[in-house]
C-alpha positions, -999 to +999 in steps of 0.1 A: +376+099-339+415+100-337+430+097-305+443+134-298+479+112-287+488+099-320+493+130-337+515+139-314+544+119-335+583+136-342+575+141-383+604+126-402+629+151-396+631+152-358+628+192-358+590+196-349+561+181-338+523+191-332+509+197-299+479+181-281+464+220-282+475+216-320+502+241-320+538+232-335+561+222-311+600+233-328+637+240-315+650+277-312+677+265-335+648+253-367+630+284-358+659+306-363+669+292-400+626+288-408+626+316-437+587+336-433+572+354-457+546+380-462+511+364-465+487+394-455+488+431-441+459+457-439+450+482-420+424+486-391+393+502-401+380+533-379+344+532-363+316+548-388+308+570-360+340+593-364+339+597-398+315+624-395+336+643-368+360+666-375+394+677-364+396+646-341+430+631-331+431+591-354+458+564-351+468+544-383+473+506-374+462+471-384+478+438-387+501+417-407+507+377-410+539+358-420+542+321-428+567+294-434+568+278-468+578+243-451+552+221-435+538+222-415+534+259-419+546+278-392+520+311-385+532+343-370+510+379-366+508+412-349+494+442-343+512+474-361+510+513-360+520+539-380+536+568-353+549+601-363+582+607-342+610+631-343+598+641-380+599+608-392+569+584-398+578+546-390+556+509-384+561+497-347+550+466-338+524+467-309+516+438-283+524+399-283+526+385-318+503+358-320+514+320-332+509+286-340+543+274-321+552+265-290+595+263-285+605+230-269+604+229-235+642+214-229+659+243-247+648+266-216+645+239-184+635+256-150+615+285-174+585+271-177+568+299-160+582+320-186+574+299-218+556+332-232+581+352-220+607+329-242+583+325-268+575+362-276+612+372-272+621+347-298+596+358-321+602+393-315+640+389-322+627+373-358+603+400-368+630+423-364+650+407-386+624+400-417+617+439-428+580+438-425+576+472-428+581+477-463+557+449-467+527+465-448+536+495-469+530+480-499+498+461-489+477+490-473+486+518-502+474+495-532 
């Protein structure tokens, strides 16, 4: 069996490296620039035992995944929901995304309490940039 330490190694270009609890270790800076896209939405299903009930109040939401094209693959996925608000129907992301990355630990010094704190605020800056929610659109009305 391979020692858990030696594939701990910087990969050839310095920017990440895998964690003993096997999640990628990057920058804020390569994580910023990493281009994700759309690997897999769909939509929750709701218990058998409503479907025979009627005029009950139901809540549209599932999940979604993004990846990185580079290796090693960089994982990111949430929770969504569909809400009706103000007239207008929109996706909202609900809860912590979940990940395969951890963000170096010398880019925040003195936060280490916070490391999820960092992490999620990171990765929630990202997924607001991407415009997932055309994609879940597009995946749950096929």
């Amino acid at each position: 069996m391979q020692d858990k330490k030696n594939i701990c190694k910087k990969n050839t270009d310095g920017n990440t490296f895998l964690k003993q609890d096997f999640r990628i270790n990057i920058s804020a800076d390569f994580f910023r620039d990493l281009e994700l896209v759309h690997l897999y939405s769909a939509a929750y299903e709701e218990p058998r035992s409503t479907h025979f009930s009627g005029g009950i109040e139901t809540v549209i939401n599932g999940y979604t995944e993004w990846v990185s094209e580079s290796s090693p693959i960089v994982s990111i996925g949430w929770d969504w929901e569909l809400r009706y608000e103000n007239s207008i129907c929109r996706y909202v992301k609900t809860g912590p995304a979940f990940t395969n990355i951890a963000f170096l630990l010398d880019e925040y010094e003195g936060l280490t309490e916070d490391e999820e704190v960092y992490t999620q605020m990171l990765i929630d800056h990202k997924i607001s940039l991407i415009g997932w929610e055309s994609k879940i659109l597009q995946n749950i009305t096929r």
